[in-house]
C-alpha positions in Angstrom: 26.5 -90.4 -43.7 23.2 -88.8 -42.4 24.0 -85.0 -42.0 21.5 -83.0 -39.7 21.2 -79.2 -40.3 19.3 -76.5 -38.2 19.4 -72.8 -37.7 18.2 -71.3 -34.5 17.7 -67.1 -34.3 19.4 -66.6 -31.1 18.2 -63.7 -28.3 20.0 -60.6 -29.5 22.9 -60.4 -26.1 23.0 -64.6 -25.9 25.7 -65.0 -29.1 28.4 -65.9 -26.8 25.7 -67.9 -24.5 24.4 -70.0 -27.5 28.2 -70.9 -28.9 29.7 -71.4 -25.4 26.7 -73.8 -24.1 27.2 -76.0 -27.4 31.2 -76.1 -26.7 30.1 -76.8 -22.9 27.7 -79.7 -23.6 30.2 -81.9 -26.0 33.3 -80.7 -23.2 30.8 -82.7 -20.0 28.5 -85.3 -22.5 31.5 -86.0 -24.5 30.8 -87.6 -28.2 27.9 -88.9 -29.0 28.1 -92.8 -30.6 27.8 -92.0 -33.9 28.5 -88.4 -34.1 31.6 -88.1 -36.4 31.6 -84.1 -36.1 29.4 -81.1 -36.4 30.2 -77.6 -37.1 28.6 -74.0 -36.4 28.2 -71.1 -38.4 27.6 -68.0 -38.0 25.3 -65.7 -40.9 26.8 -62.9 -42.0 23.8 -61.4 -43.3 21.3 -62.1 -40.5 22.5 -60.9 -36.8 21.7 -63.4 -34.5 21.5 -66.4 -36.7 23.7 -69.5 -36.6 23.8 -72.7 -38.0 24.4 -76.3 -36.7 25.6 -79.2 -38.9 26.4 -82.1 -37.5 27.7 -85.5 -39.2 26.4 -88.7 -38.4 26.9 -92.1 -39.1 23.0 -93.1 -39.3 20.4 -91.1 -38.4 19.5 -94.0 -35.6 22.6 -92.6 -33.8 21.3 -89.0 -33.8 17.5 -90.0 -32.7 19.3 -92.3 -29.8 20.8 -89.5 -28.5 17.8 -86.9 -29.0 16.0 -90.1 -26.2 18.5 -89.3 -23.5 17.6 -87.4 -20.8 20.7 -85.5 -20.8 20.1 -84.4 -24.0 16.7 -83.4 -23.3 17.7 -81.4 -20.3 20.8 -79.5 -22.3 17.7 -78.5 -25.1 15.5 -77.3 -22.4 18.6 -74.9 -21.2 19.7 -73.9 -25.1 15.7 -73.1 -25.9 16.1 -70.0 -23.0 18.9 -68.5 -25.4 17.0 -69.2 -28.9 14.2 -66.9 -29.8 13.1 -69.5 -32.7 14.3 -72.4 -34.7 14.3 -71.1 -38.5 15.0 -74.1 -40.4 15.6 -77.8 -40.4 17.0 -80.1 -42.8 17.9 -83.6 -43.4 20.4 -84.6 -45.8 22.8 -87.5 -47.1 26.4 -86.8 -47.8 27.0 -88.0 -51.4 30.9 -86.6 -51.8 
């Protein structure tokens, strides 16, 4: 399973914004093929900082959706709300 892990530092007042448009987009889009789930977190430590870790079944499904159009035009509404992405990280679920 190819798990997919950014953190985005979100305009201080767009919390709600940034959690609410992520709900919003899987609520119209629906699933993705190939996305088994994907959670957010929010940092206790950092204000403003949340994490998205989504679960895949091959990293092929993620990049076919990052082609779509739609997808392109929900990250050109999200990147009004996020002041910067922090970190990105690939991974492999092992257990």
């Amino acid at each position: 399973m190819y798990v997919h892990i950014v953190s985005f530092k979100v305009k201080a007042g767009d919390d709600l914004t940034f959690i609410e448009g992520q709900k919003f987009e899987e609520m119209t889009e629906g699933k993705p093929f190939g996305l088994n789930h994907y959670h957010i977190y929010k940092d206790l430590n950092e204000e403003h900082r949340y994490y998205l870790i989504e679960y895949w079944d091959s990293k092929a499904d993620k990049e076919k959706l990052e082609q779509s159009q739609e997808h392109q035009e929900f990250h050109k509404l999200r990147n009004t709300i996020i002041e910067k992405k922090i970190a990105q990280h690939e991974c492999e679920q092992i257990v």
